[in-house]
Backbone as a printed PyTorch tensor [residue, N CA C, xyz], in Angstrom:
tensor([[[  0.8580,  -1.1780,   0.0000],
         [  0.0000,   0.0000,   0.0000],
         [  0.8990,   1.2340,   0.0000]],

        [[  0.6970,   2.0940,  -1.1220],
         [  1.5280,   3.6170,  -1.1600],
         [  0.5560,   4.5500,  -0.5770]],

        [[  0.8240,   5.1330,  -0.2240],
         [ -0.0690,   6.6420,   0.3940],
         [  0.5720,   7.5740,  -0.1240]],

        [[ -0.3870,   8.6860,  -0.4830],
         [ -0.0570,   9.6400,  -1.0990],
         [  0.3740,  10.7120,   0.1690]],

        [[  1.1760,  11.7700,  -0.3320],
         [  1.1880,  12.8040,   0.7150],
         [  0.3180,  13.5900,   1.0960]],

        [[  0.5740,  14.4200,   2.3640],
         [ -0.4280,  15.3390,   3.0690],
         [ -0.9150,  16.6230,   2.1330]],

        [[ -1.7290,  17.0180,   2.3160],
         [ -1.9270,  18.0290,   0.8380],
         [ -2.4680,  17.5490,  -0.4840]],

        [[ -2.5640,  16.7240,  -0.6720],
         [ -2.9240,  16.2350,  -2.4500],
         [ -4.4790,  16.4790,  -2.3260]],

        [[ -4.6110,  17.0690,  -3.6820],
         [ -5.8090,  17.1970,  -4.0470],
         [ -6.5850,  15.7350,  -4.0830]],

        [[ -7.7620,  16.1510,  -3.9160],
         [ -8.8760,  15.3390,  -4.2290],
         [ -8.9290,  15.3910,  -5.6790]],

        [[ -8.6420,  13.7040,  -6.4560],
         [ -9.0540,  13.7430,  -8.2950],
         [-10.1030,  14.2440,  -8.6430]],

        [[ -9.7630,  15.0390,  -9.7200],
         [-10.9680,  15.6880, -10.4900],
         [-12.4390,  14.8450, -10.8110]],

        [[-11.9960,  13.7230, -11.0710],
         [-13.6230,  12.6910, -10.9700],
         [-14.0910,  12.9320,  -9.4760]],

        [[-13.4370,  12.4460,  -8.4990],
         [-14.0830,  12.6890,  -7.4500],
         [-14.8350,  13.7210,  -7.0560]],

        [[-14.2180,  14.8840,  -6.9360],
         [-14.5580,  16.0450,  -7.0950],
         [-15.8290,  16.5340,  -7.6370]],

        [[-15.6550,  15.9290,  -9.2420],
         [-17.0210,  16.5790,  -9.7590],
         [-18.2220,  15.8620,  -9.3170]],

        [[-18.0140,  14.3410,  -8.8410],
         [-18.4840,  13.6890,  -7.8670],
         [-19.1570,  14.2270,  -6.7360]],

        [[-18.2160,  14.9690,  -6.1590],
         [-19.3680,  15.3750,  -5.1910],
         [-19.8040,  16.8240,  -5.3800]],

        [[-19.4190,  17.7630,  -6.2790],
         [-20.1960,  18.2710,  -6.5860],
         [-21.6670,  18.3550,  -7.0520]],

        [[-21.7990,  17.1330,  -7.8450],
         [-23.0810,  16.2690,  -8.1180],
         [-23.7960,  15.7510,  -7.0290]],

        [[-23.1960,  15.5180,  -6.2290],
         [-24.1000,  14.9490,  -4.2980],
         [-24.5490,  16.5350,  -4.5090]],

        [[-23.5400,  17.0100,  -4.0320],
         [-24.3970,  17.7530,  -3.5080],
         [-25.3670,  18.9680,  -4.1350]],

        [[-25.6360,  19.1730,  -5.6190],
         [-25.9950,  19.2310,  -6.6020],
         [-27.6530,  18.9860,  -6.5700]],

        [[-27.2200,  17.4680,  -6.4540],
         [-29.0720,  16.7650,  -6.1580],
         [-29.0920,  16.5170,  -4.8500]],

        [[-28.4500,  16.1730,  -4.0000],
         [-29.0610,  16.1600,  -2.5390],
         [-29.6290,  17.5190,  -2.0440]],

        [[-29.1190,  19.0090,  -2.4250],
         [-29.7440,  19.7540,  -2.0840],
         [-29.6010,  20.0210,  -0.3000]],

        [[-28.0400,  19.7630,   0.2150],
         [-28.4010,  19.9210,   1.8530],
         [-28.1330,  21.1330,   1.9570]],

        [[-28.7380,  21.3840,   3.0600],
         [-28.6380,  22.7480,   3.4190],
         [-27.5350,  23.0350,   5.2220]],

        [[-27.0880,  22.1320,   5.5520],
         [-26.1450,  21.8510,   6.5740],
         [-25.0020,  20.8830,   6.0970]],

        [[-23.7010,  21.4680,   5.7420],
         [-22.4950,  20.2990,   5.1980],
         [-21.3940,  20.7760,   6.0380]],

        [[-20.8890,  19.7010,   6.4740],
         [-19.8250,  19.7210,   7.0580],
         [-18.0480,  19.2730,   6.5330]],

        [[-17.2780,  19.5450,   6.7350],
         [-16.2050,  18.7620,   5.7820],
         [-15.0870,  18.6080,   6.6660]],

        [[-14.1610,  17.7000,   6.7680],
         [-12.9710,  17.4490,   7.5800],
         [-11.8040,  17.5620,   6.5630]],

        [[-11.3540,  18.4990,   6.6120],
         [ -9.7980,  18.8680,   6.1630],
         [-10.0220,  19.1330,   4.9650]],

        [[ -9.2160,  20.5090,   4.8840],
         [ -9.5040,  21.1180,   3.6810],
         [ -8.1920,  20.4470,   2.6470]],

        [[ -7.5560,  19.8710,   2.7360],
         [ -5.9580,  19.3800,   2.1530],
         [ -5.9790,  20.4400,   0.8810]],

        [[ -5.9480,  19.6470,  -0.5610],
         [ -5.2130,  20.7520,  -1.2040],
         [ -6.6610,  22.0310,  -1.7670]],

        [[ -7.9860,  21.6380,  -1.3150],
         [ -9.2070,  22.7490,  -1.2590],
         [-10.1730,  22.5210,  -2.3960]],

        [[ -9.7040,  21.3840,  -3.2410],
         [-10.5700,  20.7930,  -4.5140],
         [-11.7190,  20.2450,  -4.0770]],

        [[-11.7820,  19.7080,  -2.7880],
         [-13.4790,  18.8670,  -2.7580],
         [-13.8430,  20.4350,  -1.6610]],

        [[-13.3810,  21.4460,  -1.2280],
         [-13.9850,  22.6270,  -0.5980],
         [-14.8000,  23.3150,  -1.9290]],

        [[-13.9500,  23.1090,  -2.9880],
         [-14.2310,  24.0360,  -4.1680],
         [-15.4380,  23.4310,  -4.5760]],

        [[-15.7430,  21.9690,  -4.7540],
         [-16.8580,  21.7160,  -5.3760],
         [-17.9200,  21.2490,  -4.4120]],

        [[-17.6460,  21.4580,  -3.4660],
         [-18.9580,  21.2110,  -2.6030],
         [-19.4930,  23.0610,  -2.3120]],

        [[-18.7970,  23.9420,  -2.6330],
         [-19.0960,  25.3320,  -2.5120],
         [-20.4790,  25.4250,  -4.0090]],

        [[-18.9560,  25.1710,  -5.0800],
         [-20.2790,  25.0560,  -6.1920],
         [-21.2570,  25.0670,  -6.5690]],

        [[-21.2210,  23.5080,  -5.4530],
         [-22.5150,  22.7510,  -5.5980],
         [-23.8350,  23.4510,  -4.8210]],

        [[-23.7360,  23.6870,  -3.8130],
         [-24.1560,  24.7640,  -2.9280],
         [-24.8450,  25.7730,  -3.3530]],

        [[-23.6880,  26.5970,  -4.3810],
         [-24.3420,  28.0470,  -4.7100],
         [-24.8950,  27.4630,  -5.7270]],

        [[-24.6710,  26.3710,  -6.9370],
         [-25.8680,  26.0750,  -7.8690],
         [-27.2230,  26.1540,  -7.3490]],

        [[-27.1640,  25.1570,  -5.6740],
         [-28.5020,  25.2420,  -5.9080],
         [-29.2870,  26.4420,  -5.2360]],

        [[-29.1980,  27.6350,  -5.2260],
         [-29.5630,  28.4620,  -5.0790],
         [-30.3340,  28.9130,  -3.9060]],

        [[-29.9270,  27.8830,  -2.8380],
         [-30.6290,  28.2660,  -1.6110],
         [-29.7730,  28.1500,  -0.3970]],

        [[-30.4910,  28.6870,   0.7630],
         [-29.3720,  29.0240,   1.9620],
         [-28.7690,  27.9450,   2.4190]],

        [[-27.9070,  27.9830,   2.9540],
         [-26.8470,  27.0210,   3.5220],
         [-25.8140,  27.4530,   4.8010]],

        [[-25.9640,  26.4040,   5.1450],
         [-24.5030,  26.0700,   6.5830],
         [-23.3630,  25.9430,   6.1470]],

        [[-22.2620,  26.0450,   6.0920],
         [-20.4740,  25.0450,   5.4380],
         [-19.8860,  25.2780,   6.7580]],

        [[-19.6620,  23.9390,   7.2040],
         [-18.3700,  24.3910,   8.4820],
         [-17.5310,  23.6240,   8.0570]],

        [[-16.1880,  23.6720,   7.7490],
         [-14.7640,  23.3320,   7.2750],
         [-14.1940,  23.4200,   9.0640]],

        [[-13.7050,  21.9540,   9.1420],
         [-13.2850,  21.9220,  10.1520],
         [-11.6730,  21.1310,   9.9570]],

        [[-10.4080,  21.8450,  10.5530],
         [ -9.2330,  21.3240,  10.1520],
         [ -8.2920,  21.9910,  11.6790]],

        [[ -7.7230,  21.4170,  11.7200],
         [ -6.4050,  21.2700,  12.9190],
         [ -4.5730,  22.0110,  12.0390]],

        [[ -4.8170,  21.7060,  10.6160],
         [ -3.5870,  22.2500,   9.8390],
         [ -2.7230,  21.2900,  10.5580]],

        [[ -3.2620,  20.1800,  10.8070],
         [ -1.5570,  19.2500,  11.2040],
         [ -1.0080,  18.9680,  10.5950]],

        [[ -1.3580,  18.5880,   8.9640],
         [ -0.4840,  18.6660,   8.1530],
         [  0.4720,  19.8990,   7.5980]],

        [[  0.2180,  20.8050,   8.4330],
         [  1.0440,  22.0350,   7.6450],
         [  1.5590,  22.6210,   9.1860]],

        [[  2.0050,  21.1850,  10.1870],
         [  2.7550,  22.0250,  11.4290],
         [  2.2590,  22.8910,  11.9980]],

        [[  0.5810,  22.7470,  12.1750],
         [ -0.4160,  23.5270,  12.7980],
         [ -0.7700,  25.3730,  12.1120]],

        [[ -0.2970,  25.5760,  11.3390],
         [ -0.3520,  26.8360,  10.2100],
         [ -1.0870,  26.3190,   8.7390]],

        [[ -2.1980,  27.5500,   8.8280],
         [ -2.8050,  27.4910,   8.0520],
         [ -2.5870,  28.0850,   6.7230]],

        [[ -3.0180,  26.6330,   5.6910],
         [ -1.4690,  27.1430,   3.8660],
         [ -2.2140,  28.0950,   3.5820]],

        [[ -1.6540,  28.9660,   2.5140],
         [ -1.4820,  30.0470,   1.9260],
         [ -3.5660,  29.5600,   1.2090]],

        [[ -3.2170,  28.2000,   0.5560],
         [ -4.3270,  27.6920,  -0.6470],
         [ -5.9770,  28.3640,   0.1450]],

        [[ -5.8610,  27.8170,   1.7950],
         [ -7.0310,  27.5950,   2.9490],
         [ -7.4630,  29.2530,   3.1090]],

        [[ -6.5290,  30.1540,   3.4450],
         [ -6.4180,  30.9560,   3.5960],
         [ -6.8110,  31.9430,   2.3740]],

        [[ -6.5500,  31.8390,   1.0060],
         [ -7.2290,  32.1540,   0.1880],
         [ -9.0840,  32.1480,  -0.2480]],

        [[ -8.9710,  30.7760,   0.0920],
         [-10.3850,  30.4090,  -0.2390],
         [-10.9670,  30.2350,   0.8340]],

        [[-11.0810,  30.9960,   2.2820],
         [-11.9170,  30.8960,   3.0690],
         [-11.7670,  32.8560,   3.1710]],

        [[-11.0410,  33.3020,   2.7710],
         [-11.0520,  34.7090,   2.2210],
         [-11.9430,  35.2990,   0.9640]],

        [[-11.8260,  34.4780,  -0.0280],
         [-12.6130,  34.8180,  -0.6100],
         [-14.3620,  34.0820,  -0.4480]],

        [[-14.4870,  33.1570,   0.1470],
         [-15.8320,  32.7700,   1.0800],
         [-16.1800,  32.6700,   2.0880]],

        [[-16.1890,  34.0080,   2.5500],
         [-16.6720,  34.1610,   4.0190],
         [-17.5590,  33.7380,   4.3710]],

        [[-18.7640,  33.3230,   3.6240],
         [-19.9340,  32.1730,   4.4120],
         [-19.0650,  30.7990,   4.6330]],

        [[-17.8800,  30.6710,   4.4320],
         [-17.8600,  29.2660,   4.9490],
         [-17.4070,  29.5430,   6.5860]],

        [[-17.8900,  28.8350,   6.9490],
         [-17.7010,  28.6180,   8.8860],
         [-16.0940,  27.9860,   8.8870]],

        [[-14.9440,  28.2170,   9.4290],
         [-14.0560,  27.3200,   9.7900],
         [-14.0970,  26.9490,  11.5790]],

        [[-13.6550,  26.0690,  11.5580],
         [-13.4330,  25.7140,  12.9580],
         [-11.8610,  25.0150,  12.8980]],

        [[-11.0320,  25.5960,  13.7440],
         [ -9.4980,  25.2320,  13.5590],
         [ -9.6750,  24.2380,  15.0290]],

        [[ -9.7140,  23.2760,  15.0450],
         [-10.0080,  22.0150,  15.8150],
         [ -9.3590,  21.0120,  15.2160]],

        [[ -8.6180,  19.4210,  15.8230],
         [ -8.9110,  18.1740,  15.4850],
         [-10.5500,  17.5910,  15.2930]],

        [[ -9.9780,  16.9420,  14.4250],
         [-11.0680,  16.0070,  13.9050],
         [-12.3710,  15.6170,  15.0660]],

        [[-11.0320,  14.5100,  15.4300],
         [-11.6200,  14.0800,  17.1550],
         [-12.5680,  14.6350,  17.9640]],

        [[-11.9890,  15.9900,  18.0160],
         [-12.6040,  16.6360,  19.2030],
         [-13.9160,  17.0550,  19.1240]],

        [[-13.5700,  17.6210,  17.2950],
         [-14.9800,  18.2690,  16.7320],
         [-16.4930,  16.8950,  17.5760]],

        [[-15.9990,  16.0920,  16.6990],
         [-17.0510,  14.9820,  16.4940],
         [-17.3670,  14.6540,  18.0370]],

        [[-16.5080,  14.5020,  18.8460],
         [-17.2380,  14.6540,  20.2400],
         [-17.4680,  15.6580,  21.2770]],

        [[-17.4150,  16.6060,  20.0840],
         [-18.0750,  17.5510,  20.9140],
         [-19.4180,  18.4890,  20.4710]],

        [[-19.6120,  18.3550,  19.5280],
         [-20.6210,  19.1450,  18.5090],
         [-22.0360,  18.1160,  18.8930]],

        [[-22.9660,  18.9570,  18.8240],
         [-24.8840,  18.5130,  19.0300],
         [-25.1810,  18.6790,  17.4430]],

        [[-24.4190,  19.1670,  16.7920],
         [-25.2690,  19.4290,  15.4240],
         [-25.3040,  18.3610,  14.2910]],

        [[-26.2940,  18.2670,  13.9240],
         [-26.7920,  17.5220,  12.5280],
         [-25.9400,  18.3500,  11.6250]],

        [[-26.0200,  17.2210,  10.5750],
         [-25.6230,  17.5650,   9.1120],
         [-25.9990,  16.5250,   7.5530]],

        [[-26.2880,  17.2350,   7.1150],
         [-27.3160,  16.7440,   5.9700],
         [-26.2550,  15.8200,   4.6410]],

        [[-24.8930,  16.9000,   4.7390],
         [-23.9400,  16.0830,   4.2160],
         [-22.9500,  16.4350,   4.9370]],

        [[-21.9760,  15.3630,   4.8700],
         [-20.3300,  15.2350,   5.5010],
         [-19.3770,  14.9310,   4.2070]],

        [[-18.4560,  15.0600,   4.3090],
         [-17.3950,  14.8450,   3.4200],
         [-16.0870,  15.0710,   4.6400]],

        [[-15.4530,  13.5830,   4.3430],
         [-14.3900,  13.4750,   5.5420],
         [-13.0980,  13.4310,   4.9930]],

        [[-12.2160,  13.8680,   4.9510],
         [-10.6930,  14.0630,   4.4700],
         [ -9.8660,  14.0010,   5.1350]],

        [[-10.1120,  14.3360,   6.4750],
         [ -8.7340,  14.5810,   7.2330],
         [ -7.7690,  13.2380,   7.9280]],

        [[ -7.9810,  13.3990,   9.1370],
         [ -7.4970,  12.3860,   9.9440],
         [ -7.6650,  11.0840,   9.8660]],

        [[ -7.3550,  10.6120,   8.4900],
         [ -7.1710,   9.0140,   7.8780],
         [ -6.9500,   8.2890,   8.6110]],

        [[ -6.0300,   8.0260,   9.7880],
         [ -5.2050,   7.0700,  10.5110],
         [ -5.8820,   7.0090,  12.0060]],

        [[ -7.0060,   7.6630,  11.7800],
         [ -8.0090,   7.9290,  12.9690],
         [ -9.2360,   7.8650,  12.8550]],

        [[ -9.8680,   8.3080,  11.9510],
         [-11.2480,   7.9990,  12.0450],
         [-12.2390,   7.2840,  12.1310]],

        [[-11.9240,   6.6830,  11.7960],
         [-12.4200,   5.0530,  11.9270],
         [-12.9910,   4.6000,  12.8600]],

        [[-12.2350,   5.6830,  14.3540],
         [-12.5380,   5.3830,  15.5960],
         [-13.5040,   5.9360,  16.2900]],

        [[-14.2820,   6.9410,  15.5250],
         [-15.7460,   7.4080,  15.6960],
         [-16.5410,   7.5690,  14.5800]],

        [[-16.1170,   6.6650,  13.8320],
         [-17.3240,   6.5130,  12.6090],
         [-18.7130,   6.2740,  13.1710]],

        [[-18.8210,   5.2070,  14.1930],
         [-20.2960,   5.1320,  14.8100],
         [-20.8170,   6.4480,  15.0500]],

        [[-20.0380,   6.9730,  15.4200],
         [-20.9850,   8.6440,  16.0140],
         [-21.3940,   9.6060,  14.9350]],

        [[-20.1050,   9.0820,  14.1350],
         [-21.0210,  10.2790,  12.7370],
         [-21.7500,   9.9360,  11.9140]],

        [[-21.9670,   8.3460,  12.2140],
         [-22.8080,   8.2080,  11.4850],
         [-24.3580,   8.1230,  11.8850]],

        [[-24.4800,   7.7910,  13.1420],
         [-25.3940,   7.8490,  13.4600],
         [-25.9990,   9.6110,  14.7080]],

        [[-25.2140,  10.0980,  15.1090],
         [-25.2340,  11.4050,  15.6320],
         [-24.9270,  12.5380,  14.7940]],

        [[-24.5100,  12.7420,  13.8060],
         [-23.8300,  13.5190,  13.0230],
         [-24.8170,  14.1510,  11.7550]],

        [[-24.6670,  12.8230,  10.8820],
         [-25.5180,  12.5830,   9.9310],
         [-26.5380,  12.6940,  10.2620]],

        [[-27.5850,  13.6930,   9.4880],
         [-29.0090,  13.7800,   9.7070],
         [-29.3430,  12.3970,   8.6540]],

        [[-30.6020,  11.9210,   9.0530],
         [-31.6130,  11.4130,   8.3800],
         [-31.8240,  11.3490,   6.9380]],

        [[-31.5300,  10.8760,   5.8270],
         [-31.4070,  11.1160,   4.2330],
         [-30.3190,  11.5630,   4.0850]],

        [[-29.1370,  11.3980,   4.9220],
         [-27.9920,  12.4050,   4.6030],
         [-26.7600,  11.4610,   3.9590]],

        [[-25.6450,  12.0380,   3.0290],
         [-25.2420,  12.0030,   2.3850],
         [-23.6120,  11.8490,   3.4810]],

        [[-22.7920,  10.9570,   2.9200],
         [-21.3350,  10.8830,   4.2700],
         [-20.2810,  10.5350,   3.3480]],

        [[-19.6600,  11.1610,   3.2920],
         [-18.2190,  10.7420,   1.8570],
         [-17.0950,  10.7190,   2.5440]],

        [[-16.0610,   9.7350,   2.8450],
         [-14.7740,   9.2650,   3.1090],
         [-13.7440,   9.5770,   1.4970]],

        [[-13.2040,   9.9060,   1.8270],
         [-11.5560,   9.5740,   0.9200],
         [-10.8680,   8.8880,   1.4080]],

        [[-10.0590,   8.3920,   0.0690],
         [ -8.8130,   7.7480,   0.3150],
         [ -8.9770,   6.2630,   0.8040]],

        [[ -9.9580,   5.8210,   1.2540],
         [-10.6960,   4.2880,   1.5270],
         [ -9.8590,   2.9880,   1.1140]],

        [[ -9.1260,   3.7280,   0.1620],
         [ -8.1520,   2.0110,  -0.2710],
         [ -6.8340,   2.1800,   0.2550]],

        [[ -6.5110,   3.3410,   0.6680],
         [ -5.0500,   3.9050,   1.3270],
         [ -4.9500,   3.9930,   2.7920]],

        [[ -5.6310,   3.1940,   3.7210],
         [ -5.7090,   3.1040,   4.8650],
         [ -6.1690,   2.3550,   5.5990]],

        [[ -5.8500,   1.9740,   6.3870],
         [ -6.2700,   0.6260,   7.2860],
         [ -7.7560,   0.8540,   7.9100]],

        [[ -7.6820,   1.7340,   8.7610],
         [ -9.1730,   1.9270,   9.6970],
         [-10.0060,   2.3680,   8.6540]],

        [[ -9.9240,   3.2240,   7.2660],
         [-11.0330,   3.6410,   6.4280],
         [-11.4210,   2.5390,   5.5890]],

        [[-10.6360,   1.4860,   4.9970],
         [-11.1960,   0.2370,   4.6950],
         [-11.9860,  -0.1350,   5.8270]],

        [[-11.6510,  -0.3840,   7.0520],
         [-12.1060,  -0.8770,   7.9470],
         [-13.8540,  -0.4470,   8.0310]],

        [[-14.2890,   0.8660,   7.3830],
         [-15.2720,   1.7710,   7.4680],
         [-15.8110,   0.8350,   6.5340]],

        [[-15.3300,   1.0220,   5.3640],
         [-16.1310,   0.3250,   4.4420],
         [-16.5630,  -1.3410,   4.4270]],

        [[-15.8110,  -2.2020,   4.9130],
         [-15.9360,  -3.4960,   5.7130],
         [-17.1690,  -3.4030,   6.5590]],

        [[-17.4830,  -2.0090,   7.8020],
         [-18.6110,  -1.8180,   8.3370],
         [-20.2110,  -1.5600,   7.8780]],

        [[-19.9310,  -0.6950,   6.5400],
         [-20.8440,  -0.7540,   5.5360],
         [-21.5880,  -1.8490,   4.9820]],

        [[-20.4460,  -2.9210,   4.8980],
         [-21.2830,  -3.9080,   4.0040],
         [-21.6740,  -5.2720,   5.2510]],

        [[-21.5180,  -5.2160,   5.8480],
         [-21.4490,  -5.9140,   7.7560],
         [-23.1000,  -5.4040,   8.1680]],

        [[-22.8080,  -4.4530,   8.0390],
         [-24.7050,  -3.4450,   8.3110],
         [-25.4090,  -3.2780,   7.1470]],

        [[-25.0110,  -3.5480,   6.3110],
         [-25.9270,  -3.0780,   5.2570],
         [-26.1820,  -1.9720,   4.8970]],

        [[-25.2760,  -1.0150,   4.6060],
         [-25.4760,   0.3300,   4.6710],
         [-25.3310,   0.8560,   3.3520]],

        [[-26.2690,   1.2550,   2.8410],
         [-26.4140,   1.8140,   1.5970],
         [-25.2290,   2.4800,   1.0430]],

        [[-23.8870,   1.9620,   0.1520],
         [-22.3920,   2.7020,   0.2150],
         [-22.0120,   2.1840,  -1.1980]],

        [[-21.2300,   3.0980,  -1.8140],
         [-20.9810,   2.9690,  -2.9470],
         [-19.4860,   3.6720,  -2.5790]],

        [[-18.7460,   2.5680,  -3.3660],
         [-16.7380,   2.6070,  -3.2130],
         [-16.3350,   2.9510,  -4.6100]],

        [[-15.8140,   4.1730,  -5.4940],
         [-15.5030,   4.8160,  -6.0060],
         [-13.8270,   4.6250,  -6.6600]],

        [[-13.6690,   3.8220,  -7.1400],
         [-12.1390,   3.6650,  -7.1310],
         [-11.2240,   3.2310,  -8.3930]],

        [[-12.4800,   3.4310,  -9.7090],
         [-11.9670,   3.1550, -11.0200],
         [-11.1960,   4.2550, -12.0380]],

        [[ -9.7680,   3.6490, -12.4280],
         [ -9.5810,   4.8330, -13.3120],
         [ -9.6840,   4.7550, -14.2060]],

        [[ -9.5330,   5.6850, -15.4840],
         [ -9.9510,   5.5010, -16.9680],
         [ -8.9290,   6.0960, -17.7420]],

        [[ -8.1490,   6.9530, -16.9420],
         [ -7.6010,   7.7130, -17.9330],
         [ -6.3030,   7.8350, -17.0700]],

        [[ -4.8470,   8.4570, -17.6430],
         [ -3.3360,   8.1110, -17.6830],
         [ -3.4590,   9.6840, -16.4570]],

        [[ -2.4400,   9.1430, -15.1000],
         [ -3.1010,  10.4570, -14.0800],
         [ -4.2110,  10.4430, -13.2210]],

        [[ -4.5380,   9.6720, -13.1510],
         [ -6.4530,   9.8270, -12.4220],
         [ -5.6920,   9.3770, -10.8800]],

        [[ -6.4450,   9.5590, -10.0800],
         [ -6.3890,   9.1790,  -8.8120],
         [ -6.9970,   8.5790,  -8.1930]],

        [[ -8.0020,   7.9450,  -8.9350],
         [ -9.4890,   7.4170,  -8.5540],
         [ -9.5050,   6.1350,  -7.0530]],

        [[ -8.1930,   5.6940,  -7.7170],
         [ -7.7180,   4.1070,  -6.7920],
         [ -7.8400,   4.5830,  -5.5990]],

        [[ -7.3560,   5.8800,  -5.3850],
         [ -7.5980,   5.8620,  -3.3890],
         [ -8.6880,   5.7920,  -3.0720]],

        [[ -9.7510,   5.7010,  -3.7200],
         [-11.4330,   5.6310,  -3.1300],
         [-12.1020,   6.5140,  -2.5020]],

        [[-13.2130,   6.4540,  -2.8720],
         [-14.1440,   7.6590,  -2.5810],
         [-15.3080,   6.7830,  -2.0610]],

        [[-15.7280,   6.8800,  -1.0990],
         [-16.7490,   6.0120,  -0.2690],
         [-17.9010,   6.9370,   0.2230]],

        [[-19.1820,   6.5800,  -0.6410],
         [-20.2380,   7.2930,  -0.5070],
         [-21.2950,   6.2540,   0.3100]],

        [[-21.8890,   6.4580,   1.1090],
         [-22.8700,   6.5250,   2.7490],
         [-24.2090,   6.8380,   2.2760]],

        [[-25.3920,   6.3180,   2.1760],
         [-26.3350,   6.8120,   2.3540],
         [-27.5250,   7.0200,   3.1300]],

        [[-27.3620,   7.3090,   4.4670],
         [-28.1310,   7.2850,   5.4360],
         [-29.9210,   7.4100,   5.1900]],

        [[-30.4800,   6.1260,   5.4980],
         [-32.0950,   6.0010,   5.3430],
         [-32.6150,   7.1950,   6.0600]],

        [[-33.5820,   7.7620,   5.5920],
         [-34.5850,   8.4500,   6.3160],
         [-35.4930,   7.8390,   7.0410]],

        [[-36.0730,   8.0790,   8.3240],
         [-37.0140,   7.3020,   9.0200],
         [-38.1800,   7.0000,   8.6170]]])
């Protein structure tokens, strides 16, 4: 197993990927864990202002990959979108400490950890019909481990990981969640 470095963009399939979630899901509360190189920030913003109605964004990141300083890239694009909410927190802490729902998640950050409160976001976190996207799923032990849990429960999940073209990045996986409504 190679792992890519700290910082790499999210592949452009992916990306337009979830621009499309969130496109037709239409949430109006999204949350995201680690902004790395700001490509899945960019298209979940997109997606957002396509659909033309109000919205939540809280971008939540620690900058541990950048020695606790926030890059030049984050700092740009939370400058030029001041509706997005940041919260400069670990991962961790966020998730046990926050009461709030969210309609979609998109998780990036803390790969080598999360795994270890997936129960909570998925079931405390995630609202009801809501939408939960992992990266990187084939490049890590505990986020396979996520997806192993998916198909163990039966959880409506689709694993993202084909490439087509010379460059793609697709293989690290993109793991889409679809939480039932009651």
């Amino acid at each position: 197993m190679t792992i890519d470095t700290p910082g790499c963009r999210i592949d452009i399939a992916h990306a337009k990927l979830v621009e499309g979630l969130v496109c037709a899901h239409k949430p109006a509360r999204v949350l995201e864990f680690g902004f790395g190189g700001g490509r899945s920030a960019e298209a979940i913003l997109r997606g957002l202002e396509f659909n033309q109605e109000a919205f939540d964004y809280t971008l939540v990141d620690s900058w541990a990959d950048w020695q606790g300083s926030q890059p030049m890239e984050a700092a740009e694009f939370l400058y030029a979108h001041p509706e997005v909410k940041l919260v400069e927190m670990a991962e961790r802490e966020f998730v046990h400490e926050t009461v709030e729902q969210f309609d979609f998640i998109m998780s990036d950050a803390d790969h080598w950890h999360t795994h270890e409160w997936f129960e909570r976001v998925y079931a405390d976190l995630l609202a009801p019909g809501g939408v939960l996207i992992y990266h990187d799923v084939t490049q890590f032990p505990g986020l396979i481990e996520i997806v192993e849990k998916c198909r163990e429960r039966n959880l409506r999940h689709v694993v993202f990981e084909k490439n087509t073209r010379v460059g793609e990045c697709c293989q690290r996986g993109l793991l889409c969640i679809f939480k039932e409504s009651p």
